[in-house]
N, C-alpha and C positions, 0 to 999 in steps of 0.2 A: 723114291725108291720103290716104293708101290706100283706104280705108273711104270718102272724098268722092266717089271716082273714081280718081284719081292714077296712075299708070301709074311714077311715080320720082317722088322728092323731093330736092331738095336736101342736098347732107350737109357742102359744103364749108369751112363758119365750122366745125361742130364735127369734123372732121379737121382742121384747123388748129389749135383747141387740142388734140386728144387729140394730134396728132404732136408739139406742144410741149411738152407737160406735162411737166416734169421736170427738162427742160434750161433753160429760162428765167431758173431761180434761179441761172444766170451770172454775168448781166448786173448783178444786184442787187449794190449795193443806192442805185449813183449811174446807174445807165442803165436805161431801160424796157427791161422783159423782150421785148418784139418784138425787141430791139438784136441777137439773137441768132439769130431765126429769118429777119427780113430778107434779102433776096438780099443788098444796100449793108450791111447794119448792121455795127455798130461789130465782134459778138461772131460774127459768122455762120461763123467758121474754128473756133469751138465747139461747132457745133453739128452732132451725130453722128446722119448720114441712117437709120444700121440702127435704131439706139435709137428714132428716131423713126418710122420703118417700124413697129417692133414694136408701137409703143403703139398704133398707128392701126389695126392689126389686132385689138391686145386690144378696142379702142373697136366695132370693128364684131362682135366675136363677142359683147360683151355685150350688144349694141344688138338682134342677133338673138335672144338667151336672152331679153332683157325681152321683145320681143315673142313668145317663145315663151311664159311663164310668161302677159302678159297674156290672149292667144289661149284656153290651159288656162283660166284662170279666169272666162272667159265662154264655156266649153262648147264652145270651137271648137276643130277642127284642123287649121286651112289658113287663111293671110292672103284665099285665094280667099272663106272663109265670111262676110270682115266687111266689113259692109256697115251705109248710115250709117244704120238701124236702132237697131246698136249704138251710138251715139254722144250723148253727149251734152256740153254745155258748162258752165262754173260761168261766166261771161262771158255779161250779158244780150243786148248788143249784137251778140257773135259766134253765139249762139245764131239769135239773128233774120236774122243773115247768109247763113249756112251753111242755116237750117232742119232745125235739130236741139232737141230738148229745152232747156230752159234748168233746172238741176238746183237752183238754188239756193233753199232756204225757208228765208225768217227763222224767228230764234228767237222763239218765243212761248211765254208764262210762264201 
């Protein structure tokens, strides 16, 4: 998204699971694991804000190493260098969207 243009993206569905991850299995194994992270739900007096803090910070350090490890492995060293050059899509449809490469070749025997 960065590389489209993007200036930020979205990160809120996955901080929601990475702050839940863990604690969830509460709820289980007769109530939906949300039962816990809901403001209302049944289990939400179980569910410990630090713990979930923490996971959400590990989510965002690793989320920064992939894209630092990706960066390294296409020659770059700045989120500034990528650009939709580098991009391309295995999706024919989102290829044609975006206008990026469409990467996918059948197999031939």
């Amino acid at each position: 998204m960065l590389a489209l243009g993007a200036d930020a993206i979205y990160l809120g569905t996955a901080i929601l699971f990475a702050t839940a991850h863990g604690q969830t299995n509460q709820a289980l194994p007769f109530e939906p694991p949300t039962q816990v992270v809901w403001y209302s739900g049944k289990y939400r007096d179980q569910f410990d804000s630090n713990t979930g803090a923490e996971a959400a910070e590990n989510f965002l350090h690793a989320s920064v190493e992939e894209m630092k490890m990706a960066l390294r492995a296409m020659g770059k060293c700045s989120l500034k260098e990528l650009t939709k050059k580098d991009l391309v899509s295995y999706d024919e449809h989102i290829s044609k969207w975006v206008k990026v490469p469409y990467s996918f070749q059948p197999y031939k025997r």
